[in-house]
C-alpha positions as CSV (number, residue, x, y, z in Angstrom):
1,X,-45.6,97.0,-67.3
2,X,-42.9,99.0,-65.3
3,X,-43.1,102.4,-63.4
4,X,-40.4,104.5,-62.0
5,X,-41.7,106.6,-59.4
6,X,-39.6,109.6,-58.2
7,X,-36.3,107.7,-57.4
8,X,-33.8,109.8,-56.1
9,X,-30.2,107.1,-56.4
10,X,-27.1,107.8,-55.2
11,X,-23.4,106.3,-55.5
12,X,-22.3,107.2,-52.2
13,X,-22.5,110.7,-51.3
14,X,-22.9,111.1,-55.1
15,X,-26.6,112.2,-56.1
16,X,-27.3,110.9,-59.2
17,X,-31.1,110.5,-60.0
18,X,-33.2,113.0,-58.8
19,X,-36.9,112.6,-58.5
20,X,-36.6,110.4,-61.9
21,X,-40.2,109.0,-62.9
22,X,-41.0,107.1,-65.9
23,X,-43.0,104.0,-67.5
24,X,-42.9,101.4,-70.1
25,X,-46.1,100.0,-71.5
26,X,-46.1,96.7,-72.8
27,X,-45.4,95.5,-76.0
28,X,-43.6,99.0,-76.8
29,X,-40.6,100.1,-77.3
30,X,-39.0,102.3,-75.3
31,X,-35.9,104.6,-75.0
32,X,-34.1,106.2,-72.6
33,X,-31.2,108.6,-74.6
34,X,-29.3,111.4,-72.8
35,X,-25.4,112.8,-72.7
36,X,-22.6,110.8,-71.0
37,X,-23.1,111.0,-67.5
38,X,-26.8,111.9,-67.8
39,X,-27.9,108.9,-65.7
40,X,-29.4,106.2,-68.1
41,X,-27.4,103.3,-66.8
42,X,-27.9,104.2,-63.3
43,X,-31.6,104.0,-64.4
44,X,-31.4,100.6,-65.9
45,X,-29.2,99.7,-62.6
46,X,-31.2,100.5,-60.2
47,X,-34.4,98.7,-61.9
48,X,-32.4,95.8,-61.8
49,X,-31.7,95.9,-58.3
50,X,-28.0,96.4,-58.7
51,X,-25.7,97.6,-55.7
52,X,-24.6,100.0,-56.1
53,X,-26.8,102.3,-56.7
54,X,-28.5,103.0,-53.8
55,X,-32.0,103.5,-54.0
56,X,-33.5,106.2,-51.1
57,X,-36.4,107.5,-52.0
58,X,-39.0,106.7,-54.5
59,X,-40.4,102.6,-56.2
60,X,-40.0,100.5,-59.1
61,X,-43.0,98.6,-59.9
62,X,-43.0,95.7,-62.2
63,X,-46.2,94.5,-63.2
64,X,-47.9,95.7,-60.2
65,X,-45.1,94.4,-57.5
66,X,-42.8,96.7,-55.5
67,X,-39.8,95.6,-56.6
68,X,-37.2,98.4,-55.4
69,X,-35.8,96.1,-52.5
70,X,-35.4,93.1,-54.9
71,X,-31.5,91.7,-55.7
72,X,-30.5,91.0,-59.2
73,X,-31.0,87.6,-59.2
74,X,-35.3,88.0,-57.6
75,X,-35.5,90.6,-60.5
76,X,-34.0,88.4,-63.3
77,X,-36.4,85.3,-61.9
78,X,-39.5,87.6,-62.9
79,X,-38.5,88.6,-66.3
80,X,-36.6,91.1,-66.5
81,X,-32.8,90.8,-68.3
82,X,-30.4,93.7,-68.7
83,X,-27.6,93.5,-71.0
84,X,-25.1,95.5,-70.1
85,X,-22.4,98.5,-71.5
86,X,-19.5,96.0,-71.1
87,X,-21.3,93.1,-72.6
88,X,-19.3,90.8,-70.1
89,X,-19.2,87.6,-72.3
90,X,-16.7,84.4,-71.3
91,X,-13.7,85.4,-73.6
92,X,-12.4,81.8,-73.0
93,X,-15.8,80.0,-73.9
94,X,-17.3,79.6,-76.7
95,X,-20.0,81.1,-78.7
96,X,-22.3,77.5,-77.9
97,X,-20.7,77.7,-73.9
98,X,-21.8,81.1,-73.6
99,X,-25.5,80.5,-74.8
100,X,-25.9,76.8,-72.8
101,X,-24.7,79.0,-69.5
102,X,-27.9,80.6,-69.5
103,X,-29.9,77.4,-69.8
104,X,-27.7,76.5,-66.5
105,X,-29.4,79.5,-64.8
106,X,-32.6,78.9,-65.8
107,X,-32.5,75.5,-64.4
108,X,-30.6,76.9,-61.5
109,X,-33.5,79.3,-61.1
110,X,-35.8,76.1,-60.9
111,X,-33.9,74.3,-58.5
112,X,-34.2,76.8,-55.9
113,X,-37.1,78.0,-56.3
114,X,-37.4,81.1,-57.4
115,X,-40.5,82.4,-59.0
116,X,-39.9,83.0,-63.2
117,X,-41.9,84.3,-65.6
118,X,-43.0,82.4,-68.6
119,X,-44.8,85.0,-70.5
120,X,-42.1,84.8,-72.9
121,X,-40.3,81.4,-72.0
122,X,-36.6,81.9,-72.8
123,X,-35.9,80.9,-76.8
124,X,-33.5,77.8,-77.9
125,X,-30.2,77.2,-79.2
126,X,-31.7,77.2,-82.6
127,X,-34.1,80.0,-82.2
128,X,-31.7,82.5,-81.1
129,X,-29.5,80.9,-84.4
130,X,-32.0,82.2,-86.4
131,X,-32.2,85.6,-84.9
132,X,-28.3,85.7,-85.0
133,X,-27.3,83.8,-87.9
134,X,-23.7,85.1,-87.4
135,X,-23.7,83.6,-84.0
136,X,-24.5,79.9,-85.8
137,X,-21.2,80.5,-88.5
138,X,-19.0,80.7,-85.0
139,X,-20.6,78.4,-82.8
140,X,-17.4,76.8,-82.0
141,X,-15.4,79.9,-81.9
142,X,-14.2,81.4,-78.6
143,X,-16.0,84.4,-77.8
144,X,-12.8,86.8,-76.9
145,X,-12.0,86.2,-80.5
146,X,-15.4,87.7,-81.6
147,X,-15.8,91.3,-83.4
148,X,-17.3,94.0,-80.7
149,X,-20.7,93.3,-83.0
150,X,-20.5,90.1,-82.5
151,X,-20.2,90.1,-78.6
152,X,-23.1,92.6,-78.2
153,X,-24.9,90.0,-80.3
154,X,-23.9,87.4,-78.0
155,X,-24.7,89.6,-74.9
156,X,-28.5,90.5,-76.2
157,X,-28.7,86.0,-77.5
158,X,-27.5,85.1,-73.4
159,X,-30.3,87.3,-72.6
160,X,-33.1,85.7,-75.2
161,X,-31.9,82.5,-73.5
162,X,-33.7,83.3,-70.3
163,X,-37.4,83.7,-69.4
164,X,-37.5,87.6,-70.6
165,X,-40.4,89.8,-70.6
166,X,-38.5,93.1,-70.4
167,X,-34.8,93.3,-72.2
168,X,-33.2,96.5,-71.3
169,X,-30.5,97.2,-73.4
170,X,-27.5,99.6,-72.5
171,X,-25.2,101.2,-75.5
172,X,-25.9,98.2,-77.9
173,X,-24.6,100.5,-81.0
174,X,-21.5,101.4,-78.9
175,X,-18.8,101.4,-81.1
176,X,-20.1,99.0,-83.9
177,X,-19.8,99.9,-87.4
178,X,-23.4,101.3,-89.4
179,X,-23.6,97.9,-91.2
180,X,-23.3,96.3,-87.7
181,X,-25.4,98.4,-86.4
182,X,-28.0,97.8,-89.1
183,X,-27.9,94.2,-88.0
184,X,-28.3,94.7,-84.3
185,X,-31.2,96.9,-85.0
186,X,-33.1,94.6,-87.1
187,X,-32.2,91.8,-84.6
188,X,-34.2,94.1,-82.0
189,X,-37.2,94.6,-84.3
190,X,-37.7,91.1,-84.9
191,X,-37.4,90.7,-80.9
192,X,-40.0,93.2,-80.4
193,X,-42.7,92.1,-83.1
194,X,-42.1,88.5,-80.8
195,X,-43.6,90.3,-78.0
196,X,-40.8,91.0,-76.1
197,X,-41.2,94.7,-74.4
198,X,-37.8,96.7,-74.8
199,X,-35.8,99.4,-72.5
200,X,-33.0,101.2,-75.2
201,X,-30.4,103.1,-73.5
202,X,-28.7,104.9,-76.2
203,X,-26.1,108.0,-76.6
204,X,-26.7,107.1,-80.7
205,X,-30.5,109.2,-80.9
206,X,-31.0,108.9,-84.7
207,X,-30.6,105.2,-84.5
208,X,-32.8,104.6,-81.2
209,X,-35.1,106.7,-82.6
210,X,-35.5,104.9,-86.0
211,X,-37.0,101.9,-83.5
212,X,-38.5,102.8,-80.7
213,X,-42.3,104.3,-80.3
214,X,-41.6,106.2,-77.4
215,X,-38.8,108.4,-76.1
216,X,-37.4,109.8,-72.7
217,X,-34.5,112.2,-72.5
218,X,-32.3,112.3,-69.2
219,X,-30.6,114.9,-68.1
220,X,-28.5,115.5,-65.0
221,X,-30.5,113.0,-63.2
222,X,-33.9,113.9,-64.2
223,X,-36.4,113.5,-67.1
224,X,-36.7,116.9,-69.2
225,X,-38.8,115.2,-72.3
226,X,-40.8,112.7,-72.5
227,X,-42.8,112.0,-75.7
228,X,-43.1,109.9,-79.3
229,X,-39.9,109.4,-81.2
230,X,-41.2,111.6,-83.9
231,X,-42.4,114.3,-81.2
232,X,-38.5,114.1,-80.2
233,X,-37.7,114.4,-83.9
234,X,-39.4,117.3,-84.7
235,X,-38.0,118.6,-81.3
236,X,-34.7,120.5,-82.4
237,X,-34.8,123.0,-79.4
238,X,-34.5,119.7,-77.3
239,X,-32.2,117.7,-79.3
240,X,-29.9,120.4,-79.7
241,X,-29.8,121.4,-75.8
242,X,-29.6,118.0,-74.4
243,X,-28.5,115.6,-76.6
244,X,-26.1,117.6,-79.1
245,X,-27.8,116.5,-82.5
């Protein structure tokens, strides 16, 4: 479904990823762990066209398309939705505003144009209520008043909203709570067993690893394993060196 093909990205004279090459099948999912600073959200980044990074050398394929010169919004119209670190919600809307702002870019997406992907047509109001029962009790409720799991609920709900054939998801256990955390993750299963294919950035390896069937680990900028989660597992020389468990 998506290669990475030696990209070398840079934040100005900053080199950041270095001859980085990787792939997601469909269907899977997949994860992308590493230290602080490792590289993983410039990796999600610059598969999503952001600016910056800058991209110099080396392709992103999607489904057989060059996509490595596409913006944001050209990569969202095919199927691909990142939810970010930050989580970015509209503290002043609420939780029902946020969600009904993605239908508006949808439509939006329509209006002008833009080619999007309807192998997994974005889900309703009341399909993401029943992946995120939570989100349902506080409908009405702003979401700046939310709990930090209840916003990265939100965040990975805005994203169901849209036509999404590839979530990447960066940090979504970032400073949740295990029972939180327990939620998010069974949220994600049920997502995947949907059909949806799945990019985990993750600094938390024991709980990425509990869900995804295949696992990269960055370092400085370029892959140094690449294998099945339980291949990682049984990996302590690896875990140890590069990820500190």
């Amino acid at each position: 479904m998506l290669a990475v093909r030696g990209v070398d990205a840079y934040y100005g004279q900053s080199h950041i990823l270095r001859d980085l090459s990787m792939h997601i099948e469909e269907g899977e999912v997949c994860t992308l762990l590493g230290r602080n600073g490792a590289g993983k959200t410039t990796t999600l980044r610059s598969i999503a066209g952001a600016r910056p990074p800058d991209v110099r050398d080396g392709s992103v394929v999607y489904k057989g398309e060059d996509i490595t010169e596409h913006t944001t919004e050209d990569v969202s119209s095919l199927g691909i939705s990142l939810v970010p670190e930050e989580r970015r919600v509209f503290p002043n809307l609420t939780v029902e505003e946020n969600l009904h702002l993605s239908d508006v870019a949808r439509n939006w997406s329509n209006v002008v144009g833009r080619k999007v992907s309807m192998d997994h047509p974005g889900m309703t109001t009341g399909e993401v209520y029943e992946v995120f029962p939570r989100l349902e009790e506080r409908a009405s409720q702003k979401a700046g008043t939310l709990s930090g799991g209840e916003q990265q609920m939100l965040a990975i709900a805005r994203a169901l909203k849209q036509d999404t054939d590839l979530l990447m998801l960066d940090e979504p256990y970032e400073g949740l709570a295990p029972q939180i955390i327990q939620a998010v993750e069974d949220a994600i299963r049920r997502i995947a067993d949907a059909g949806t294919t799945i990019l985990l950035v993750e600094q938390n390896a024991v709980a990425a690893m509990n869900i995804a069937d295949r696992a990269y680990v960055v370092d400085q900028g370029s892959i140094v394993f690449a294998g099945g989660s339980e291949e990682l597992r049984g990996d302590e020389a690896t875990r140890e060196r590069y990820l500190g468990v």
